[in-house]
MIDRENGU-938722 format. One record per residue: residue number from 1; residue in three letters; x, y, z of N, C-alpha, C in turn. Coordinates in steps of 0.05 Angstrom, whole numbers, plus 32768, in hexadecimal, padded with zeros to 4 digits. Example, Ala and Ser with C-alpha at 12.3 -4.5 7.8 and 13.67 -1.06 7.14 Angstrom:
2
(1; "ALA"; (8108; 7F8E; 809C); (80F6; 7FA6; 809C); (8108; 7FBE; 809C)) (2; "SER"; (8101; 7FD3; 808E); (8111; 7FEB; 808F); (8102; 8001; 809D)) 
***
This chain:
69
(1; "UNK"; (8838; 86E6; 8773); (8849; 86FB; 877E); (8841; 8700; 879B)) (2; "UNK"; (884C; 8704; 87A7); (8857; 870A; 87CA); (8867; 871A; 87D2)) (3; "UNK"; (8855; 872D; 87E8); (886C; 8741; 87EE); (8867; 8741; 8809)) (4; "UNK"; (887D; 874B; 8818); (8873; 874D; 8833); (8881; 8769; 883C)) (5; "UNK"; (886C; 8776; 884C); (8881; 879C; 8850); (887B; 8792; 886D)) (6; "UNK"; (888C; 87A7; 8881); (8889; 87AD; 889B); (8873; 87C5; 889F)) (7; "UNK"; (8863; 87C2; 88AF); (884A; 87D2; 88BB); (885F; 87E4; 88DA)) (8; "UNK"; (8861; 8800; 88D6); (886A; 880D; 88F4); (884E; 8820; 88F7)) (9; "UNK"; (8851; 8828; 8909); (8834; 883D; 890F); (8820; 8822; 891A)) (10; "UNK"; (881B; 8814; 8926); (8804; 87FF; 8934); (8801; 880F; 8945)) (11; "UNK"; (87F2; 8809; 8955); (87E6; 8815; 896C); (87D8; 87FF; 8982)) (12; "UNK"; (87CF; 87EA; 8970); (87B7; 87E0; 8984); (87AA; 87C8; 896B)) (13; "UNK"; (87A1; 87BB; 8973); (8790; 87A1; 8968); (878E; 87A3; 8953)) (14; "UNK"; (877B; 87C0; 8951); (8766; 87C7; 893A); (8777; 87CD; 8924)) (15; "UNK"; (8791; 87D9; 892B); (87A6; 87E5; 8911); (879E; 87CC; 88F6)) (16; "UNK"; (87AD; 87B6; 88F5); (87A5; 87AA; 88E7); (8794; 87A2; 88CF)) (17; "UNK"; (8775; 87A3; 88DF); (875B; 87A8; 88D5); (875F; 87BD; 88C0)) (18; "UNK"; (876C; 87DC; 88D5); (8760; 87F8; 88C0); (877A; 87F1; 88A7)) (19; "UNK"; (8794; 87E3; 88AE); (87A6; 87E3; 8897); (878B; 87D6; 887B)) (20; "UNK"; (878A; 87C2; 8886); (877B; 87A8; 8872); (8764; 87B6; 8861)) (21; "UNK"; (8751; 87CB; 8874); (8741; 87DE; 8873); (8753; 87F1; 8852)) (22; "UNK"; (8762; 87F9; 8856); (8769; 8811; 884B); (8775; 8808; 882C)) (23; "UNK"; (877B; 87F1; 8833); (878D; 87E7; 8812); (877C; 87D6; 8808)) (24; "UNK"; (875F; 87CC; 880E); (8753; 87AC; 880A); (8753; 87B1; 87EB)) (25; "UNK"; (874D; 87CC; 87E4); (8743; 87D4; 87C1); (875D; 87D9; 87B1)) (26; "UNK"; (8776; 87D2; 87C2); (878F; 87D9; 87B1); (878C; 87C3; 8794)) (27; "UNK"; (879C; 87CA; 877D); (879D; 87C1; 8769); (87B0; 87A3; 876E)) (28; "UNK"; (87A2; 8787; 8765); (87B0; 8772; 876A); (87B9; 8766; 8784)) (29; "UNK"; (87AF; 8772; 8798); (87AE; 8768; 87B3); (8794; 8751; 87B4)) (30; "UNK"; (8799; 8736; 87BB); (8788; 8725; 87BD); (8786; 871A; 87D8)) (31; "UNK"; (879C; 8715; 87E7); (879D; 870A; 8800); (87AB; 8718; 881A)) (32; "UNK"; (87AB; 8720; 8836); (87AE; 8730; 8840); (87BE; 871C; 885C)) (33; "UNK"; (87D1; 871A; 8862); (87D2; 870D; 8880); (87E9; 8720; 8893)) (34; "UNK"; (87D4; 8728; 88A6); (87DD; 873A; 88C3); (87ED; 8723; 88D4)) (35; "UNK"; (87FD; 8737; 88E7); (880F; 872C; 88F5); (8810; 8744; 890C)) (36; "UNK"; (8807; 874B; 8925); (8800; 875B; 892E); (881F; 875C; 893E)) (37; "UNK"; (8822; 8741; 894C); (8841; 873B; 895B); (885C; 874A; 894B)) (38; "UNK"; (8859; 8748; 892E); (8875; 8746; 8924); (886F; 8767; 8914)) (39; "UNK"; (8851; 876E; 8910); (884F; 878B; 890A); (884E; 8782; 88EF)) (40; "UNK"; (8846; 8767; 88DD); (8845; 876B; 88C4); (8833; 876E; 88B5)) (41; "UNK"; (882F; 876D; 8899); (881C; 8772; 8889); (881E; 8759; 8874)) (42; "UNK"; (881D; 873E; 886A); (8829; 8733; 8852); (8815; 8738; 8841)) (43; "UNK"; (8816; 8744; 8826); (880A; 874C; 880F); (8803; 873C; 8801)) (44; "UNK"; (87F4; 8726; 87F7); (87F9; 8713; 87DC); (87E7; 871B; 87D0)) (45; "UNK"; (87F8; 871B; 87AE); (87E6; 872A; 879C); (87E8; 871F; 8784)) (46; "UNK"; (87E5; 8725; 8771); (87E0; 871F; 8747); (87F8; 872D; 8748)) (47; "UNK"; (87FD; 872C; 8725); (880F; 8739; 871F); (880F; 8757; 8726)) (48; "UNK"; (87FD; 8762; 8726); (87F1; 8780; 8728); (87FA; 878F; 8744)) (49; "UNK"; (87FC; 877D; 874E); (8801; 8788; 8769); (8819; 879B; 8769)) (50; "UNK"; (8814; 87AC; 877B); (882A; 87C8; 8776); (882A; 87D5; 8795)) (51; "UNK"; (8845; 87C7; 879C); (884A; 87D4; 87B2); (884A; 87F2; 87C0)) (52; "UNK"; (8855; 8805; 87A6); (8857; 881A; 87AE); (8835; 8829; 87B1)) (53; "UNK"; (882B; 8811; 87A3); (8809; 881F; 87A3); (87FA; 881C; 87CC)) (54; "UNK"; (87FF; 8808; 87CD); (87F9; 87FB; 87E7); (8810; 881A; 87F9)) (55; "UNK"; (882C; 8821; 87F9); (8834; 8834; 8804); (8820; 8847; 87FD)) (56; "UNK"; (881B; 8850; 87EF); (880A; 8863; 87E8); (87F1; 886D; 87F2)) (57; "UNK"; (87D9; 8856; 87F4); (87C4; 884F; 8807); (87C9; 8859; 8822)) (58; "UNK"; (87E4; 8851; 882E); (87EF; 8857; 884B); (87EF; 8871; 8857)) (59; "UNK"; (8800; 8879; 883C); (880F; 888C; 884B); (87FE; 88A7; 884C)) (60; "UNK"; (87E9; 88B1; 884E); (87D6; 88BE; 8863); (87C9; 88B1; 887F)) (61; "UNK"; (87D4; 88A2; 887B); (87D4; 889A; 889F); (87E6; 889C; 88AA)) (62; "UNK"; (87EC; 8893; 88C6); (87F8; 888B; 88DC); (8808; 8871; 88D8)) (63; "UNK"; (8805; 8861; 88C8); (8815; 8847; 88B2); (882D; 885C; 88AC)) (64; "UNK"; (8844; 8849; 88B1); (8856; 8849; 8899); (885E; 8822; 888D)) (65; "UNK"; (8860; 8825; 887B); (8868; 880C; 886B); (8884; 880E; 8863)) (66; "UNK"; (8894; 87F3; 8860); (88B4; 87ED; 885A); (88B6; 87D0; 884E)) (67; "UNK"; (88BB; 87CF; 8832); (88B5; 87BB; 882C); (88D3; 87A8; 8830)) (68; "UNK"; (88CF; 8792; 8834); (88DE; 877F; 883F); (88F2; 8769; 882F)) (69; "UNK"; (8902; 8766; 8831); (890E; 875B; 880E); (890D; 873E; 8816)) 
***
């Protein structure tokens, strides 16, 4: 399973890092690949993986997430 959302709220290099930082313990998230140019996030995960959980993680930050069809 594969998902890919849009990352708004960046700021700077580090955004990235603190996204990766903030979801690494999400449920069924296994692989993580940043895209700092295009502002993305791509998710790859198990079956478990749960998007709205990863929104969830976010959204007390400065992140907003949009997942991408």
């Amino acid at each position: 399973m594969e998902k890919q959302i849009l990352v708004s709220g960046l700021h700077c290099e580090n955004c990235p890092k603190h996204i990766a930082e903030l979801i690494k313990d999400a449920k069924g998230v296994e692989k993580l690949d940043k895209d700092m140019d295009k502002m993305t996030l791509t998710i790859s995960g198990n079956e478990d993986l749960d998007v709205n959980e990863i929104k969830a993680d976010l959204a007390s930050k400065p992140f907003k997430v949009e997942e991408l069809a």
